[in-house]
N, CA and C atoms as an extended XYZ file, in Angstrom:
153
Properties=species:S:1:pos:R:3:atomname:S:1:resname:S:1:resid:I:1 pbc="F F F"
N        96.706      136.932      -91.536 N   UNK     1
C        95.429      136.595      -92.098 CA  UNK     1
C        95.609      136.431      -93.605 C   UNK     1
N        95.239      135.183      -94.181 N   UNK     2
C        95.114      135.146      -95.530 CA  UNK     2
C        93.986      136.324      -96.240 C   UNK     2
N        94.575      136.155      -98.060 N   UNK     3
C        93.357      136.963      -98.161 CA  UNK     3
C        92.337      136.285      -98.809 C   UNK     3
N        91.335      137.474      -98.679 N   UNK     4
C        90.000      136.959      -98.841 CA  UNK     4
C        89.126      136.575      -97.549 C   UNK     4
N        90.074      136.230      -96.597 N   UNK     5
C        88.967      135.862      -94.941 CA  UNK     5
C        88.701      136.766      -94.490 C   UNK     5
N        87.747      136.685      -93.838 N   UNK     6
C        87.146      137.913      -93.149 CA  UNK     6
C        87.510      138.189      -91.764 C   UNK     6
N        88.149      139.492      -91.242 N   UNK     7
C        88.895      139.501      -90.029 CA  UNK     7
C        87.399      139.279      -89.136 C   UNK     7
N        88.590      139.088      -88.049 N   UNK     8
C        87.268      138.603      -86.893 CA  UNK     8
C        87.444      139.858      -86.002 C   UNK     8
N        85.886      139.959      -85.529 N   UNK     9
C        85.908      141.196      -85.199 CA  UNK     9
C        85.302      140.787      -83.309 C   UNK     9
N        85.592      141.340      -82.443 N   UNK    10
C        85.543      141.058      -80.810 CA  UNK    10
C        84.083      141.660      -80.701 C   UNK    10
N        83.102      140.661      -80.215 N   UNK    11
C        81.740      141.602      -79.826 CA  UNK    11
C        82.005      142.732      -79.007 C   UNK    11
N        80.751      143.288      -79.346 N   UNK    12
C        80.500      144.606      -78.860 CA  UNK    12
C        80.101      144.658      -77.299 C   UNK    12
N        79.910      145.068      -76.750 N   UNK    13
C        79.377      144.896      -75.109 CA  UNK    13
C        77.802      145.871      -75.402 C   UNK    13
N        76.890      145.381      -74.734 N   UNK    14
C        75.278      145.756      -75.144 CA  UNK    14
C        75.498      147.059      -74.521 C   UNK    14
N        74.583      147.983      -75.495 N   UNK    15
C        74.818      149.325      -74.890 CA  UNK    15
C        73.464      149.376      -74.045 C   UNK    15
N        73.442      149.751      -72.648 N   UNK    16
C        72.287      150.251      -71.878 CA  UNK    16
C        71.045      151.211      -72.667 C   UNK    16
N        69.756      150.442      -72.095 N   UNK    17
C        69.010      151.854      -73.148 CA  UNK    17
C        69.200      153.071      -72.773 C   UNK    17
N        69.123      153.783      -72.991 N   UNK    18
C        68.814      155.685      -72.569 CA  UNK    18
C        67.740      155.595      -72.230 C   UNK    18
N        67.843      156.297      -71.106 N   UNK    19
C        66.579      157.116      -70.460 CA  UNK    19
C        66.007      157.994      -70.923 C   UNK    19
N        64.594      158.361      -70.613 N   UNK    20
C        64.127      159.603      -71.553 CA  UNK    20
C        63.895      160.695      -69.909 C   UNK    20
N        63.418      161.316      -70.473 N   UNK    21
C        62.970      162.738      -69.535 CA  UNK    21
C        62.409      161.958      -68.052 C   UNK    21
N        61.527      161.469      -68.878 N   UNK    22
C        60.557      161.095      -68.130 CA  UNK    22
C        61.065      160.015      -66.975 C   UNK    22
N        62.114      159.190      -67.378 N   UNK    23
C        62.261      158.056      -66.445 CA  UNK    23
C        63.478      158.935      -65.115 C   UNK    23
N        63.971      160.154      -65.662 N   UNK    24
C        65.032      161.131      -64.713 CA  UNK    24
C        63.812      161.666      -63.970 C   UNK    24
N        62.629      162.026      -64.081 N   UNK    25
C        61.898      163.020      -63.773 CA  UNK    25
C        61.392      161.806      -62.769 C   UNK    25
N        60.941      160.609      -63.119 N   UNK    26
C        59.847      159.439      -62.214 CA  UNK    26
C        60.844      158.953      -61.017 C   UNK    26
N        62.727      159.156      -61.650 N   UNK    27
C        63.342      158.703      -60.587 CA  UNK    27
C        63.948      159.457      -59.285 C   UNK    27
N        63.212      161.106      -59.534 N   UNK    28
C        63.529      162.068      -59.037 CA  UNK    28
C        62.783      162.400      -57.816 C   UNK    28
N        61.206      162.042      -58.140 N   UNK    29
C        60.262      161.891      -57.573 CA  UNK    29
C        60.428      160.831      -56.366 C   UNK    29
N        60.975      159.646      -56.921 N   UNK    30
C        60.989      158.321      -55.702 CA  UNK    30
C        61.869      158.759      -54.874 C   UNK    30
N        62.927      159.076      -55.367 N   UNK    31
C        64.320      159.603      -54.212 CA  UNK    31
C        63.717      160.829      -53.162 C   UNK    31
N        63.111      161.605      -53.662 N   UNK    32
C        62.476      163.097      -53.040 CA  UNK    32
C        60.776      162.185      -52.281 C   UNK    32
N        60.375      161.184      -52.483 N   UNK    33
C        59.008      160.671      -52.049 CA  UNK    33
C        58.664      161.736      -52.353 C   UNK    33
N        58.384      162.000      -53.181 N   UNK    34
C        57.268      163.048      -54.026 CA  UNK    34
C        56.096      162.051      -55.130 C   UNK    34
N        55.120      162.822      -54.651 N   UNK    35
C        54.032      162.345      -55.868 CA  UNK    35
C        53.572      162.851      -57.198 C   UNK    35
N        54.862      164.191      -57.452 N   UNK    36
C        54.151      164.736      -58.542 CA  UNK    36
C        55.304      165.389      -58.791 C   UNK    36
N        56.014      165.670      -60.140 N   UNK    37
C        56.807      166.604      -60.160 CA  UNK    37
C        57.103      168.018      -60.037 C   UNK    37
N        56.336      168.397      -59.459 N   UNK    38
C        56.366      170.003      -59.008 CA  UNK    38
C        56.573      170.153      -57.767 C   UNK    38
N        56.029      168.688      -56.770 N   UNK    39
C        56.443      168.457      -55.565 CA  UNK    39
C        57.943      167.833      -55.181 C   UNK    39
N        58.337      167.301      -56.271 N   UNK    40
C        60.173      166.944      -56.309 CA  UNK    40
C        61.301      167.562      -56.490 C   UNK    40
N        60.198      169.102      -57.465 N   UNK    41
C        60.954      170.219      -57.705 CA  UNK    41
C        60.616      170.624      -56.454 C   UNK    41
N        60.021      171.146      -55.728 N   UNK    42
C        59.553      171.911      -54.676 CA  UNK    42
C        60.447      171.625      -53.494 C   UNK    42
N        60.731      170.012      -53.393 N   UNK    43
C        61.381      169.415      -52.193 CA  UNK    43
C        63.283      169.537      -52.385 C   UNK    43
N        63.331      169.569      -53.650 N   UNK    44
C        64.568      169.493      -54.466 CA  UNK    44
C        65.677      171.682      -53.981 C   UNK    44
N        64.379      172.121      -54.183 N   UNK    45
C        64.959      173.908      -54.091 CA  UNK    45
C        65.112      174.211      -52.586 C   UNK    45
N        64.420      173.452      -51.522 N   UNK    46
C        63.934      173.661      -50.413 CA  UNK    46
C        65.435      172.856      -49.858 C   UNK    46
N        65.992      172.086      -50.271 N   UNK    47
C        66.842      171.047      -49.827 CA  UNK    47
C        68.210      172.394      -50.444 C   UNK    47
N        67.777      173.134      -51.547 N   UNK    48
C        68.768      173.144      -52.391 CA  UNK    48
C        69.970      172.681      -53.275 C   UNK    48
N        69.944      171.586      -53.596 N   UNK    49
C        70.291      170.902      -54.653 CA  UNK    49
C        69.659      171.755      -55.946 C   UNK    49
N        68.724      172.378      -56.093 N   UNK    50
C        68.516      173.044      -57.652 CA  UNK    50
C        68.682      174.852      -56.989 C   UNK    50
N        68.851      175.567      -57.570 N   UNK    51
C        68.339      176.855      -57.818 CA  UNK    51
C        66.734      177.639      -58.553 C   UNK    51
């Protein structure tokens, strides 16, 4: 590379957004067919997957 040019740089690959609480908690619910999260927790301890 001469100087003074500007190296070339390889794009980046798009980073996925992050999830918040809320979208782990709404996707927790669909998997468990629960309508409420206390009922996904409820179905979740009963299955035992949580403690």
């Amino acid at each position: 590379m001469a100087r003074g040019q500007t190296p070339i740089v390889a794009p980046q690959p798009r980073e996925k957004p992050h999830k918040t609480g809320n979208d782990h908690l709404a996707s927790a619910r669909r998997k468990l067919l629960a309508s409420t999260t206390i009922e996904a927790v409820a179905r979740a301890m009963k299955m035992g997957l949580i403690e």
